[in-house]
C-alpha positions, 0 to 999 in steps of 0.5 A, spaced: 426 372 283 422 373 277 418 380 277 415 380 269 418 387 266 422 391 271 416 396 272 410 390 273 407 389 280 405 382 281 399 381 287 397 375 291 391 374 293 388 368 298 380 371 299 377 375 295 382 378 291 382 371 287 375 370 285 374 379 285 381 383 284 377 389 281 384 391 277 386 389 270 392 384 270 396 381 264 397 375 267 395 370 273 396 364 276 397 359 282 403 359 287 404 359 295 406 364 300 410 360 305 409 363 313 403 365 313 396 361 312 389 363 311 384 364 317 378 367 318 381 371 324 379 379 322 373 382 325 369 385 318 367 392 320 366 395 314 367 390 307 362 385 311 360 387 316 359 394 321 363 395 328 356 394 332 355 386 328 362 385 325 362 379 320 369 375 319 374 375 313 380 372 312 387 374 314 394 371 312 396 370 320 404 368 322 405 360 321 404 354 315 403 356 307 397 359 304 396 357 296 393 362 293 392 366 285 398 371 284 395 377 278 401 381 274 400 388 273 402 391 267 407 397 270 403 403 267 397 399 271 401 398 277 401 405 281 393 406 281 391 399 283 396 399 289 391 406 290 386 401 290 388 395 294 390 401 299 384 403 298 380 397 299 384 393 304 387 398 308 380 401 310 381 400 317 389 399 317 388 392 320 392 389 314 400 390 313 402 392 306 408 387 305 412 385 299 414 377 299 415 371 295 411 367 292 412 360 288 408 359 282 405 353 280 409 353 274 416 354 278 417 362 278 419 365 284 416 371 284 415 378 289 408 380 290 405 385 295 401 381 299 396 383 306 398 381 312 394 381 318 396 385 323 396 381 331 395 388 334 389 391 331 383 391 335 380 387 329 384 382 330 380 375 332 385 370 333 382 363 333 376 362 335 371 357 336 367 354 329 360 356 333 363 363 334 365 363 327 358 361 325 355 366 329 359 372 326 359 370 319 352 369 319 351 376 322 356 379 317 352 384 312 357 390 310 359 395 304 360 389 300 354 385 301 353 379 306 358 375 310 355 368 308 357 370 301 364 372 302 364 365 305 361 361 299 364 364 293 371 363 297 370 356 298 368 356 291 374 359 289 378 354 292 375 348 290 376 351 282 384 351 284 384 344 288 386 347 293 382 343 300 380 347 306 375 343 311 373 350 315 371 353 309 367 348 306 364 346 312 362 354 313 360 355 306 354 349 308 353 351 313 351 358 310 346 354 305 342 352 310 337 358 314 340 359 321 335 357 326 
């Protein structure tokens, strides 16, 4: 498995990360993680959404492959953007720090942290029918803006990469439209 220099920190990202790291990296591109896929099935109650009217966000869930954007960090950068992934990701602990391996697209196996979600966290939503998706995503508005937008700017992410996702796309209509 190739990790850049010994000291550099490789990331995946398959939500947010990929269209707003929020750390400098030297480096990125696509891979898949195998295992795991994208889902809508944490309840938001911070980022996008609160305890009392949770938004939905993505998790990587057991099962399937996920494409997504890997960032190489610069090894002097690697401990204060692992403080802020921390940070970020783990506000409420529904996510699992894991450090996996990932096929760029150009071929290299690489190991790169990643976050999983944790089946066990009272956060975790599971699958849930597309209406009650609707529902939460359109209700979500948390630290870091609306639900709605989270949606959007993901999906966009995905087509920029080629990268199809039906529910994402049909959400991300959805939410162009004012809710009845």
């Amino acid at each position: 498995m190739e990790a850049g220099k010994p000291s550099d920190l490789w990331v995946f990202g398959y939500g947010s990360l990929m269209w707003r790291p929020g750390f400098p990296f030297v480096e990125s591109g696509p891979g898949r993680l195998r295992g795991y896929h994208r889902s809508l099935c944490v309840l938001s109650h911070v980022h996008r959404g609160t305890p009392e009217r949770p938004g939905l966000v993505l998790g990587l869930d057991r099962g399937g492959s996920c494409r997504g954007m890997a960032f190489r960090v610069a090894g002097p950068e690697a401990a204060g953007t692992l403080a802020y992934l921390r940070e970020r990701e783990q506000v409420t602990a529904v996510y699992v720090e894991r450090v996996l391996g990932v096929t760029l697209d150009d071929g290299r196996r690489i190991a790169a942290v990643t976050y999983l979600v944790d089946r066990r966290h009272p956060q975790y939503a599971g699958r849930l029918p597309e209406a009650e998706v609707m529902r939460l995503v359109r209700q979500g508005l948390g630290r870091s803006g609306a639900n709605p937008d989270y949606v959007r700017h993901t999906h966009d992410q995905l087509v920029a990469m080629g990268i199809p996702d039906p529910m994402l796309a049909r959400l991300a209509a959805a939410c162009a439209v004012p809710s009845p």
